[in-house]
N, CA, C and O of each residue as an XYZ file, in Angstrom:
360
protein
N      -7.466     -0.062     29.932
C      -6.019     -0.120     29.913
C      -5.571     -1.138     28.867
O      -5.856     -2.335     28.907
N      -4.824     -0.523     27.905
C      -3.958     -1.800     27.171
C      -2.871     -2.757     27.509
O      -1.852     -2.399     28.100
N      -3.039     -3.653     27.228
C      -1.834     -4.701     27.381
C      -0.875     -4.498     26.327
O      -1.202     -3.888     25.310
N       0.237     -4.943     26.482
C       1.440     -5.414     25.626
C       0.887     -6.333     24.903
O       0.194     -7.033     25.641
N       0.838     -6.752     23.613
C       1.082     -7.564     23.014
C       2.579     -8.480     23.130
O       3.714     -8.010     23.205
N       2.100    -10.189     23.115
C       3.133    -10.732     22.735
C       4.117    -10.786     22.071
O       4.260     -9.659     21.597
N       5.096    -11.583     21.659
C       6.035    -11.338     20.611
C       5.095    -12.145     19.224
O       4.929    -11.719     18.081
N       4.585    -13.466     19.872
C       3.927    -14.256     18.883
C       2.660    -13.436     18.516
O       2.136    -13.760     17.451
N       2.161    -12.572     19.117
C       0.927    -11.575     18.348
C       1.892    -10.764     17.407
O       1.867    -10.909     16.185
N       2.403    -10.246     17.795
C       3.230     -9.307     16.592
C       3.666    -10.117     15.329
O       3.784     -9.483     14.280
N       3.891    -11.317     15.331
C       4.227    -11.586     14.483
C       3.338    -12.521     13.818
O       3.811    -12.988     12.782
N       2.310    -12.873     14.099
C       1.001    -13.130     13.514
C       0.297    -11.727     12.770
O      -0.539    -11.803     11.870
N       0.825    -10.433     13.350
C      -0.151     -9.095     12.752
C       0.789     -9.245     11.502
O       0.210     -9.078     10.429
N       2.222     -9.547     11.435
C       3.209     -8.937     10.600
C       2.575    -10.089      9.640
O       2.131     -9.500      8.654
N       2.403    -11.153      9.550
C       2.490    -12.175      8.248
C       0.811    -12.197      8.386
O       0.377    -13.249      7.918
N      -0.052    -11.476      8.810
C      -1.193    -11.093      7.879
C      -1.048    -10.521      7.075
O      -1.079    -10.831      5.884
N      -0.838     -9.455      7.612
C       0.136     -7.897      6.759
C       0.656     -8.040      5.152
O       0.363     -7.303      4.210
N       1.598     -9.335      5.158
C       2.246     -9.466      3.993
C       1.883    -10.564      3.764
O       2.792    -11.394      3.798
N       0.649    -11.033      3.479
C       0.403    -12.285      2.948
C       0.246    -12.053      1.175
O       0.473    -12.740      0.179
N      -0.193    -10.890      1.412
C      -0.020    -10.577     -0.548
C       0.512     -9.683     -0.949
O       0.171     -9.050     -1.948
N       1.597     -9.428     -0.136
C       2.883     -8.770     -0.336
C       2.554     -7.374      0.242
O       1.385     -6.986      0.240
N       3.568     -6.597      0.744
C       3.726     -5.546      1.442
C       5.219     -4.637      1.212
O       6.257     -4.958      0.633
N       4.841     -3.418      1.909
C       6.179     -2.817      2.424
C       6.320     -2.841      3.490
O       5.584     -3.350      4.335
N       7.615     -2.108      3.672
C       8.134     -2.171      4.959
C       7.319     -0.839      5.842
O       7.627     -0.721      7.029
N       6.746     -0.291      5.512
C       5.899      0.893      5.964
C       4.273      0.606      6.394
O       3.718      0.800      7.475
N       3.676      0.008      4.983
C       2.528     -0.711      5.684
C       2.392     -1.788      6.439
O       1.396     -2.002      7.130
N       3.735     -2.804      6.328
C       3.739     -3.734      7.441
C       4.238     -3.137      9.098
O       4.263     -3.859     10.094
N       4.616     -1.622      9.072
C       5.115     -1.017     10.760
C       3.424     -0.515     10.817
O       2.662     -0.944     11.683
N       3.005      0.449      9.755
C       1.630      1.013     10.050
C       0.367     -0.386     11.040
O      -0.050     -0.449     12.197
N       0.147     -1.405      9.597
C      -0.934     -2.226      9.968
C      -0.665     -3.152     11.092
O      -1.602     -3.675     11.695
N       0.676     -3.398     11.428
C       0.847     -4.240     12.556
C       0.754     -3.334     13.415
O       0.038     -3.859     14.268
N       1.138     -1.745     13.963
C       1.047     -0.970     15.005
C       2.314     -1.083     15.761
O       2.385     -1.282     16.973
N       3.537     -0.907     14.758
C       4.895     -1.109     15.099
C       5.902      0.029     15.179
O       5.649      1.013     14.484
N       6.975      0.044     15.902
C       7.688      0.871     15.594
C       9.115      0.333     14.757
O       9.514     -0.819     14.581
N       9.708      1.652     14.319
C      10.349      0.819     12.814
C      11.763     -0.072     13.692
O      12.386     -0.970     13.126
N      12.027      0.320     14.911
C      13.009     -0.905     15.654
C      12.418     -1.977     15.638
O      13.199     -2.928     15.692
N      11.146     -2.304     15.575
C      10.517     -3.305     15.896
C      10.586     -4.068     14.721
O      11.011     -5.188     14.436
N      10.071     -3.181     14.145
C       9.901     -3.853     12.465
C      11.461     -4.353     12.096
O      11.404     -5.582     12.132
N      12.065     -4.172     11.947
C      13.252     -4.027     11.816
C      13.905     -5.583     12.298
O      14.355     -6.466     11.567
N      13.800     -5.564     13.528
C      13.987     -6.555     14.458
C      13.157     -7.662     13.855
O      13.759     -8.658     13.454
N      12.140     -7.618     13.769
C      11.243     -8.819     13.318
C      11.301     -9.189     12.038
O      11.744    -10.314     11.806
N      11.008     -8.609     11.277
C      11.643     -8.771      9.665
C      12.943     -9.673      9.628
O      12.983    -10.798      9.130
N      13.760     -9.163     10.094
C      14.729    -10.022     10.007
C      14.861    -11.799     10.370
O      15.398    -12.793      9.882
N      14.068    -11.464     11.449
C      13.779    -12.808     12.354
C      12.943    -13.816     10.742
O      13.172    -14.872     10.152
N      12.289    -13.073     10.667
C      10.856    -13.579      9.827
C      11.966    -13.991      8.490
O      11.780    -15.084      7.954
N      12.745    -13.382      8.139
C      13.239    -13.293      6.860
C      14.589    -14.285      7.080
O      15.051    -14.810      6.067
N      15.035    -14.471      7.987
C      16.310    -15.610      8.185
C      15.762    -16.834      8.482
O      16.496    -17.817      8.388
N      14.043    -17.040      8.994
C      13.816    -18.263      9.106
C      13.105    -19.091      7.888
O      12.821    -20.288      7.847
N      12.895    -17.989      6.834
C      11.974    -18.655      5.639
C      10.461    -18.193      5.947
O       9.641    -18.700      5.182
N      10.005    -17.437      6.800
C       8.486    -17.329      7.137
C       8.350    -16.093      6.018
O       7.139    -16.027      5.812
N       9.089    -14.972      5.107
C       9.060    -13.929      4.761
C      10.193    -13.786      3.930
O      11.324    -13.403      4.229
N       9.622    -14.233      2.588
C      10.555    -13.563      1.365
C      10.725    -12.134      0.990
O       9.697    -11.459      1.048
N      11.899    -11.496      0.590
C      11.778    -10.086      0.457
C      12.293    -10.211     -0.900
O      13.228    -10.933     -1.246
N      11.359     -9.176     -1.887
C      10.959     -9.193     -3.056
C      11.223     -7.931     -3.659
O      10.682     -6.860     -3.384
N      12.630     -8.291     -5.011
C      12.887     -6.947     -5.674
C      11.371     -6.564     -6.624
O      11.052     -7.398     -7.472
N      10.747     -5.688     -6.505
C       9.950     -5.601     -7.528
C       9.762     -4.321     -8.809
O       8.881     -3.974     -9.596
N      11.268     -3.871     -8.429
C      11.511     -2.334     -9.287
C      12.597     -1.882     -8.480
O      12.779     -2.478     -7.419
N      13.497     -0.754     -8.847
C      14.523     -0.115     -8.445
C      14.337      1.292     -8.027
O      14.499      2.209     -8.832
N      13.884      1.563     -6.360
C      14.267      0.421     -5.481
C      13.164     -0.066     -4.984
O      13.277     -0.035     -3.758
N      11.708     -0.690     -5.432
C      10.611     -0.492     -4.675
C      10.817     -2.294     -4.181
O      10.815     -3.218     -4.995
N      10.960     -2.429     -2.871
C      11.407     -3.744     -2.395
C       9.540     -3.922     -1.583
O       8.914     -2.989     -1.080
N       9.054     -5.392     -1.702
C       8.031     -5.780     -1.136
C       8.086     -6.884     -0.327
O       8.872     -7.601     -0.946
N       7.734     -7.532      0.734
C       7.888     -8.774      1.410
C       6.363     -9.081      1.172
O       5.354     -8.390      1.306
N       6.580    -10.412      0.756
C       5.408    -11.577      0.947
C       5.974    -12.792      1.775
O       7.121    -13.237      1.811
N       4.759    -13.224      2.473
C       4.903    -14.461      3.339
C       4.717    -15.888      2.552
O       3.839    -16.198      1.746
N       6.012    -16.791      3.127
C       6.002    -17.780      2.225
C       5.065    -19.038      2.660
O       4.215    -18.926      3.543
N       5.260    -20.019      2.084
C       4.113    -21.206      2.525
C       4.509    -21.440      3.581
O       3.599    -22.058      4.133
N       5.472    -21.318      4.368
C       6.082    -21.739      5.461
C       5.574    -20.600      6.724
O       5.399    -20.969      7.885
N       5.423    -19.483      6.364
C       4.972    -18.404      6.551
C       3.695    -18.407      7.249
O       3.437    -18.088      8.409
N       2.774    -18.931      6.091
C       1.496    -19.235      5.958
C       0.832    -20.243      7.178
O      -0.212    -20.045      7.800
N       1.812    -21.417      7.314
C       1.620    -21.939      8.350
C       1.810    -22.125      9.182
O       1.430    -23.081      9.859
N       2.877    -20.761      9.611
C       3.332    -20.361     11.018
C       2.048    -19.496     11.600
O       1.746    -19.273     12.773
N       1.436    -19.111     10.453
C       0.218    -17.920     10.647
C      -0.762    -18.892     11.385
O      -1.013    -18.697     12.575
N      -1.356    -20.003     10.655
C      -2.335    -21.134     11.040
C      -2.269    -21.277     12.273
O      -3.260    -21.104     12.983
N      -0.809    -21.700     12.866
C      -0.632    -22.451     14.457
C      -1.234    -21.046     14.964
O      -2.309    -20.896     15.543
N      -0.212    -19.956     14.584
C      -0.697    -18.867     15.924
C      -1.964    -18.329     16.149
O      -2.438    -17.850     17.180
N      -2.432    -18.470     15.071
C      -4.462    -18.443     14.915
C      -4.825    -19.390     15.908
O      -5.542    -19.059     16.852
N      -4.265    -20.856     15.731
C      -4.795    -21.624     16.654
C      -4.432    -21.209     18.206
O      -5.264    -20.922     19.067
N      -3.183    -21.237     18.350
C      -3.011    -21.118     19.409
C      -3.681    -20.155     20.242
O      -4.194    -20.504     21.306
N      -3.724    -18.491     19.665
C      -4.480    -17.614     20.127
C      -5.791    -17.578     20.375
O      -6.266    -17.011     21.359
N      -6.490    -18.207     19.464
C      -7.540    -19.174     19.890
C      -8.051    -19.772     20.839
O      -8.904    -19.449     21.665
N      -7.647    -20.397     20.720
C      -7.442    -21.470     21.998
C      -7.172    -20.901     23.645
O      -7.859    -21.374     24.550
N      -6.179    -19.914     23.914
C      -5.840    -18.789     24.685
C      -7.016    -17.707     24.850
O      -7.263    -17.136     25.912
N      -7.624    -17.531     23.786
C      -8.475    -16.629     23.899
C      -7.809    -15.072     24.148
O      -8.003    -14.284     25.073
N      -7.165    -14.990     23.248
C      -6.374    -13.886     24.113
C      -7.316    -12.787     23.355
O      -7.877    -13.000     22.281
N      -7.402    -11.385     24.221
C      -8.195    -10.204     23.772
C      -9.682    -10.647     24.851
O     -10.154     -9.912     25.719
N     -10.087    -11.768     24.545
C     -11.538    -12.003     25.215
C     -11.378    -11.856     26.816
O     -12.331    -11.204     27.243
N     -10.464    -12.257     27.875
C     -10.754    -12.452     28.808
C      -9.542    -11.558     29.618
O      -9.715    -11.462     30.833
N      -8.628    -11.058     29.188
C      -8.140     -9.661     29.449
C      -6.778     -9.949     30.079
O      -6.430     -9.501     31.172
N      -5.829    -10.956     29.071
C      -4.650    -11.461     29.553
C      -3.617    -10.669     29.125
O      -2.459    -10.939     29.443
């Protein structure tokens, strides 16, 4: 049986995702999102500074994760870590 993922797992999958830049399609695909979701979170990610969104052609738009980004990624590594989450079936 699967669990729900957290909100803080989702958004640790999302700023793997775009650590060397992404779309908005492979970041719903590789995180395992739906596009409300994406949608919803992006924004979050993108009003706090964790996720720059990047003109890179007309209209091909890409998000990369910023240094700030980067080390929102670190804590939740740790934290999940630490939690063990996936290993012991929380």
């Amino acid at each position: 049986m699967h669990r729900r993922r957290s909100n803080i797992e989702i958004i640790g999958d999302m700023l793997r995702v775009g650590a060397n830049g992404a779309g908005k399609t492979e970041i719903m695909y590789s995180a395992n999102m739906s596009y409300s979701q994406l949608q919803k979170y992006l924004g979050l990610l993108i009003s706090q500074g964790f996720i720059d969104r990047l003109e890179v052609g007309n209209p091909v738009v890409t998000y990369r994760v910023t240094a700030r980004g980067s080390a929102l990624l670190k804590s939740i590594d740790s934290i999940l870590e630490v939690l063990e989450f996936g290993d012991n079936g929380f």
